[in-house]
C-alpha positions in Angstrom: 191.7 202.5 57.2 189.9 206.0 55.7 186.7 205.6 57.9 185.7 206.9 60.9 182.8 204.4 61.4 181.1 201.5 59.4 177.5 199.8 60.1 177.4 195.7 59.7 174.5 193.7 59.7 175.0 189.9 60.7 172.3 188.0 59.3 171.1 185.3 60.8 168.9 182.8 59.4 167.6 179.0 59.7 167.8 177.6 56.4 166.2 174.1 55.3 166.0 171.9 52.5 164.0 174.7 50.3 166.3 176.3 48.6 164.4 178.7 46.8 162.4 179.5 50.5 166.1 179.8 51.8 167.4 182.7 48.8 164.1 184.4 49.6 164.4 184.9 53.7 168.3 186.0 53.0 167.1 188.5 50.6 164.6 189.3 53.3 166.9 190.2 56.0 169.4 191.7 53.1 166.0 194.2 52.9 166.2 194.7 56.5 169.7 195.4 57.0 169.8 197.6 53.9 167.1 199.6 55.9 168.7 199.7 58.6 171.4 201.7 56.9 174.2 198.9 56.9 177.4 199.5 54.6 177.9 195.9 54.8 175.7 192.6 55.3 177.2 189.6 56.1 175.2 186.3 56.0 175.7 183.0 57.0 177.8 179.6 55.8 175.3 177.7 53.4 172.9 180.2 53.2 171.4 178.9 50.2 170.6 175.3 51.9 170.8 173.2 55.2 169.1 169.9 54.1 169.2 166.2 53.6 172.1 165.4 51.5 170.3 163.7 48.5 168.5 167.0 48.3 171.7 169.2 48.0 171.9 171.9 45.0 173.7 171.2 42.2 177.4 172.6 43.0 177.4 175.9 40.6 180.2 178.1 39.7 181.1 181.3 40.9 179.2 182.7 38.2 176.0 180.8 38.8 172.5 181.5 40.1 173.8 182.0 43.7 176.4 184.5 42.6 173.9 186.3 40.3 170.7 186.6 42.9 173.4 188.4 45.8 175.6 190.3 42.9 171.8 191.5 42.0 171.2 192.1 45.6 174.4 194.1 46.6 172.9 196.3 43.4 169.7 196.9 44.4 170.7 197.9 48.0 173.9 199.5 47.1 175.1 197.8 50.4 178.5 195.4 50.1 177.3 191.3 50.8 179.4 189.1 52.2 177.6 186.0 50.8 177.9 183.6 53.7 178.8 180.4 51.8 177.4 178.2 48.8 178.4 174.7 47.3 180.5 175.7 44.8 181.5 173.4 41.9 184.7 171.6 43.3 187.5 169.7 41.8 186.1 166.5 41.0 182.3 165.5 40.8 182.6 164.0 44.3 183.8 167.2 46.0 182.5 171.1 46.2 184.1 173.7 47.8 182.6 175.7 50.7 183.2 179.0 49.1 182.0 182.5 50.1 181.8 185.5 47.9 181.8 188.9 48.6 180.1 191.6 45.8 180.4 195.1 46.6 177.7 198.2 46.1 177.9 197.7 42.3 177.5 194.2 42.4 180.7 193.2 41.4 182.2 190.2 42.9 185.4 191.7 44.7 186.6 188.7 46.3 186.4 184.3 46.6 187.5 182.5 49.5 186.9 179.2 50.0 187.0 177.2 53.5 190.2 176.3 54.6 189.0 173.9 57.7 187.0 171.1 57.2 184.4 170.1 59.9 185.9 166.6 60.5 184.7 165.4 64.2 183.6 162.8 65.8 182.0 162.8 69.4 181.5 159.9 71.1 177.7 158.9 71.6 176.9 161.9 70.0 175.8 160.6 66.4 173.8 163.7 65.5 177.4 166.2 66.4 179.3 163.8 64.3 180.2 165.2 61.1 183.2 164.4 58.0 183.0 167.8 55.5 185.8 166.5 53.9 183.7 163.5 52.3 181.9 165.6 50.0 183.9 169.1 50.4 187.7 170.3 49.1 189.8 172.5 51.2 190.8 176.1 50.1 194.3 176.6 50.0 193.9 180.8 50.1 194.0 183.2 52.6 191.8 186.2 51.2 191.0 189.7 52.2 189.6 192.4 50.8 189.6 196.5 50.6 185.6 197.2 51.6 185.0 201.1 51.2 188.6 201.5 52.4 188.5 198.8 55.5 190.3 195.8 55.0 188.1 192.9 55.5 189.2 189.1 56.8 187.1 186.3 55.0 186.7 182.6 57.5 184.0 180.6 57.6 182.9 178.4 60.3 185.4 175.9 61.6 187.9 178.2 60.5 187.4 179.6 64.0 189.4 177.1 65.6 192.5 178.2 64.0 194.2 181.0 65.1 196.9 181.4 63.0 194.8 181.9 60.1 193.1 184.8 61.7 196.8 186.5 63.5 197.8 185.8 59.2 194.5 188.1 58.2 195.2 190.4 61.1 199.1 191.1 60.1 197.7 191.5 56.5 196.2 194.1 57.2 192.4 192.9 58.5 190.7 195.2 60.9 187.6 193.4 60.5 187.4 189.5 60.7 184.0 188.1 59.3 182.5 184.7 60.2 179.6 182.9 58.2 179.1 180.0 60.0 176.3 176.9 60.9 178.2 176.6 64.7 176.5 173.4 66.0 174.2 173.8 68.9 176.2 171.2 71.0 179.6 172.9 70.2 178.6 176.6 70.2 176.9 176.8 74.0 180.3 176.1 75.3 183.0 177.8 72.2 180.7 180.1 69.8 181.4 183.4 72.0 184.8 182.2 73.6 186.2 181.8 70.4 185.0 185.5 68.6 186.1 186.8 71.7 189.3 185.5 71.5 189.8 186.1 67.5 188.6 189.9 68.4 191.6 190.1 71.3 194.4 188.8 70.0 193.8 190.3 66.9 192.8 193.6 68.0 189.7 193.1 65.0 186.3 193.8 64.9 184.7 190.1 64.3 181.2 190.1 62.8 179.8 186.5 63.0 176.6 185.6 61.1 175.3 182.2 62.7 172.8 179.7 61.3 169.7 179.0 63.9 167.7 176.3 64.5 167.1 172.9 63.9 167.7 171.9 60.1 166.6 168.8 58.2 167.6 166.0 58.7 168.6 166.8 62.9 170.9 168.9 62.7 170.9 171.9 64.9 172.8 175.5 65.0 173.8 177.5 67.8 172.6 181.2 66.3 173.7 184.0 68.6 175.4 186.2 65.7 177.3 188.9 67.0 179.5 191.9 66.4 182.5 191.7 68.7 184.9 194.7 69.6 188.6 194.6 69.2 188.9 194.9 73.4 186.5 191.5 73.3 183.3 193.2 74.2 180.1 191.9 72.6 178.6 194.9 71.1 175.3 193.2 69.2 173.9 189.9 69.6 170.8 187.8 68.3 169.9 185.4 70.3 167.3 182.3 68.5 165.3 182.7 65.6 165.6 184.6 62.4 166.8 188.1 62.6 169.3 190.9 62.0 171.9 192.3 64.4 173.2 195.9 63.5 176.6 197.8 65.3 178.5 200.7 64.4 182.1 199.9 63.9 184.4 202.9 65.4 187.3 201.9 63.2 189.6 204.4 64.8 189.0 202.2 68.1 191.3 199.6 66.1 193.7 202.2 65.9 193.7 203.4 69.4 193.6 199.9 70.9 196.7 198.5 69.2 198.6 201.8 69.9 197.2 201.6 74.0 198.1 197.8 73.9 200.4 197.5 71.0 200.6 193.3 71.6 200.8 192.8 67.3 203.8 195.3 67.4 205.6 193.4 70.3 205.1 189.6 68.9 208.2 188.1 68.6 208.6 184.8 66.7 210.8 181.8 68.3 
């Protein structure tokens, strides 16, 4: 790490089966966290539409219309974006990928990652929780960071949460940040959302910055919200709680330091 100290925005919206209303309120709160002085927004999974599935965007590729309006916007702003997620053109016409993409103050695209975890549950007499992602979306099979201003960033998304061996992979990489565009689910994320970040933050000894989905979406499904930046001691430094907003925190990157020198747990790991 070469910096003292980073500002994040998490942005957190509630997007609906507009797609062109969605782009719009992301740029929005892009406008807001760029005034705010962030060096880095981060937005969240399927920013670019939450609706009925009939309705869905045609998948694009990295190179489409999504990747040009948040290259354009990372330009404008000269802030880096961390795209949340879009449906990216997948391998087969029945299948996208869940894909986020990261463009940095130039508005080039410095890094692809594409969801790991698919959001495959089922909870008994809880039609409106149930959910198969792998029916219409392709796993990623890469584990991807990247080098923002000097920091080395983590990329997950959503249900990637759930899996802490892909975050300890990030972390031993290199990651002193851990980012997390998600849609949490309201019925899931009153019980796990903070838990979880918490945890990832801990046992990593990371900064997490997770930018949450709010609201109800068309057709019934609903998202938790509560973004948040997290410290690398666990402590919840910024949160949003409903609604449509922006979250800002300073990141004291030599905390990362001091905190895995103080506690030094990824030093002592031992594998068995």
């Amino acid at each position: 790490m070469h910096r003292a100290a980073m500002r994040v925005a998490a942005c957190q919206v509630n997007s609906r089966g507009d797609r062109a209303a969605n782009l719009a309120a992301a740029l929005d709160l892009l406008d807001r966290a760029a005034a705010a002085g962030a060096d880095v927004a981060v937005l969240p999974e399927y920013v670019d539409y939450l609706g009925p599935a009939d309705g869905e965007p045609k998948p694009e590729p990295i190179d489409g219309q999504f990747a040009t309006v948040f290259a354009e916007a990372a330009r404008l702003r000269s802030m880096w974006v961390v795209a949340g997620s879009f449906h990216e053109a997948g391998p087969d016409p029945e299948h996208t990928f869940n894909t986020t993409l990261v463009f940095d103050r130039a508005g080039a695209l410095a890094a692809t990652y594409r969801k790991i975890h698919l959001f495959d549950i089922e909870i008994a007499g809880r039609p409106e929780v149930s959910f198969r992602e792998s029916r219409r979306v392709s796993p990623g099979t890469e584990i991807t960071s990247v080098d923002v201003d000097g920091v080395r960033f983590g990329l997950t998304i959503c249900y990637d949460l759930r899996f802490p061996e892909l975050y300890r992979r990030l972390a031993v990489d290199g990651a002193a940040v851990l980012v997390v565009p998600a849609a949490f689910t309201t019925h899931t994320g009153r019980d796990h959302w903070e838990v979880l970040l918490r945890a990832r933050a801990i046992e990593n000894q990371c900064y997490v910055v997770a930018a949450g989905q709010s609201g109800d979406h068309d057709p019934g499904r609903s998202s938790f919200g509560h973004s948040m930046v997290v410290d690398p001691w666990g402590t919840v430094v910024s949160q949003a709680v409903d609604g449509v907003g922006i979250v800002v925190a300073d990141l004291a990157l030599d905390r990362v330091e001091r905190i895995r020198c103080e506690l030094p747990s990824l030093a002592n790991r031992r594998l068995v």
